[in-house]
N, C-alpha and C positions, 0 to 999 in steps of 0.2 A: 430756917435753913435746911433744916434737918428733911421735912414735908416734901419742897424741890427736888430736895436729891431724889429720896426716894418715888417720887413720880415719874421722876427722868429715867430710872433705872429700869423701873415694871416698865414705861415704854419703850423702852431699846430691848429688852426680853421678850415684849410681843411680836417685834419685827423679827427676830430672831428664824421663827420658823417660815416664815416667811424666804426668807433674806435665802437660807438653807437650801426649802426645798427649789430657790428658781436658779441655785448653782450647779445643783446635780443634773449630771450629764445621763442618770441612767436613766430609759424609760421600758417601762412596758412592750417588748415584744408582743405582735399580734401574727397569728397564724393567716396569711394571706388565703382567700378562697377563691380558687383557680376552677376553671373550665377545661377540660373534664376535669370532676371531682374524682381523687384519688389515681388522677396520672402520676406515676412514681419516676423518678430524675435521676441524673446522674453529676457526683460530686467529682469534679478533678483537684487532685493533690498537685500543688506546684511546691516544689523543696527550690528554693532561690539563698545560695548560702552566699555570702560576699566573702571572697579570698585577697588575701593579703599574704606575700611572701611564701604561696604555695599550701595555706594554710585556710583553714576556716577556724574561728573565733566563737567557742562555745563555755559556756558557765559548767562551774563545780561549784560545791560548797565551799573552799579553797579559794575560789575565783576563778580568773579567765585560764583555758587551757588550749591550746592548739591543735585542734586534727589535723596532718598533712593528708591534701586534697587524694594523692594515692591512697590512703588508706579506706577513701572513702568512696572510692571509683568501683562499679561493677557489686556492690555491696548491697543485699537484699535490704527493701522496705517494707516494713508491714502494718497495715492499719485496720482497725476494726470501728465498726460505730455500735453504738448504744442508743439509748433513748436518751432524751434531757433530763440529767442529774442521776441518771444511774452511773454505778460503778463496775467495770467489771471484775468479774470475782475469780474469772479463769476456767466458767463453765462457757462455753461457744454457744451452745444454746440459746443462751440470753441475748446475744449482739441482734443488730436489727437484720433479717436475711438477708443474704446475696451483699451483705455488706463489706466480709472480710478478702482485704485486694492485696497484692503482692506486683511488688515493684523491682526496679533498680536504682539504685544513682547512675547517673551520668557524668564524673565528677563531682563536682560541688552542686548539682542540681538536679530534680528528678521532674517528670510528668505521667500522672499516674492516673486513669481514670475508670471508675467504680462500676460496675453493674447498675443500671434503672432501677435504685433499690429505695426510694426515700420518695416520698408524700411528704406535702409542704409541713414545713415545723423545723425545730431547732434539736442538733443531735450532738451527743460527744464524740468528737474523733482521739480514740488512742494511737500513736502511731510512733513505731522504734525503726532504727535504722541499726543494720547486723554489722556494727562496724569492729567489734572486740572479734582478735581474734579466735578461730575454732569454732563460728558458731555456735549455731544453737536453735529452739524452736521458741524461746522465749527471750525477752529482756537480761541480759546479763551485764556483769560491771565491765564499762568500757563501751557500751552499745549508748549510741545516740538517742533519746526518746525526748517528745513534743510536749509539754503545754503552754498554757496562756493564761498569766493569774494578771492581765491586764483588764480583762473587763467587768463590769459593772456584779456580776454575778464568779469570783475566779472558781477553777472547780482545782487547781491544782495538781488535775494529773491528766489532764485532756484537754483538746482543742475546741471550744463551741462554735459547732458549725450550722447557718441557719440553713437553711432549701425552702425557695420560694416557686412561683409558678414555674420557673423554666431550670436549668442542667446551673448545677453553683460550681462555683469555683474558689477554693482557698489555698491563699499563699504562705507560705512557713519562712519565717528570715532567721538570721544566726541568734536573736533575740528569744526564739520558739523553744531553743533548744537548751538539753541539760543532758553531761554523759552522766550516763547510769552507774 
């Protein structure tokens, strides 16, 4: 009895990896090879927030908290890109050039688009919204700022954004975001 068993079991543990890898959704990104080599693109920022009650619906660590859509009307956007899997550390330097773009909201939504600054491949977009009041030149408490710990790779404090042969475009929903 005993022989059964354990033959059944080592065969359900072979299939295991099997079984594993054909449920995982993540695959391997490939840098597209485009004509002309080394045409560089342009990224558009879409901010798309859904309001309810004059409000948009953003996470804290607390939970959900309400921005009223005024407070977010006319309020500077700032985004910067990096390479993939860098961090920025707060030297400008390091961002990818002609990357860092300055925007507005529109209310609850923005459309923002970058300088011809990216060759096909996959980049981090950091990006805050100057919503605390007094300003500032950087991220402070109260300012809206973007990631995405949805995908396959999360980086936790950016957006990954890919550029293929032609101009990309990335969307941010109230899900993107977290006040600072």
């Amino acid at each position: 009895m005993r022989g059964p068993l354990v033959a059944l079991l080592l065969a359900g543990l072979a299939l295991v990896p099997a079984a594993a890898d054909a449920m995982c959704r993540c695959h391997r990104t490939r840098t597209p090879r485009c004509a002309p080599a080394g045409e560089k693109h342009r990224v558009t920022l879409k901010i798309d927030l859904a309001v309810e009650n004059d409000a948009v619906e953003v996470l804290t660590q607390s939970g959900p908290y309400h921005v009223p859509v005024a407070d977010l009307d006319g309020k500077l956007v700032l985004f910067i890109f990096m390479p993939k899997g860098e961090t920025f550390q707060g030297f400008l330097e390091e961002a990818i050039p002609d990357s860092i773009t300055v925007g507005a909201m529109q209310g609850a939504t923005a459309s923002i688009t970058t300088a011809a600054a990216f060759v096909p491949g996959q980049y981090e977009m950091l990006l805050f919204v100057d919503s605390a009041p007094g300003g500032g030149l950087g991220p402070q408490r109260g300012d809206l700022a973007a990631f995405d710990n949805g995908g396959c790779e999360p980086t936790g404090v950016s957006i990954r954004v890919p550029v293929g042969c032609e101009d990309a475009t990335v969307t941010l929903t109230n899900r993107h975001f977290i006040i600072f």
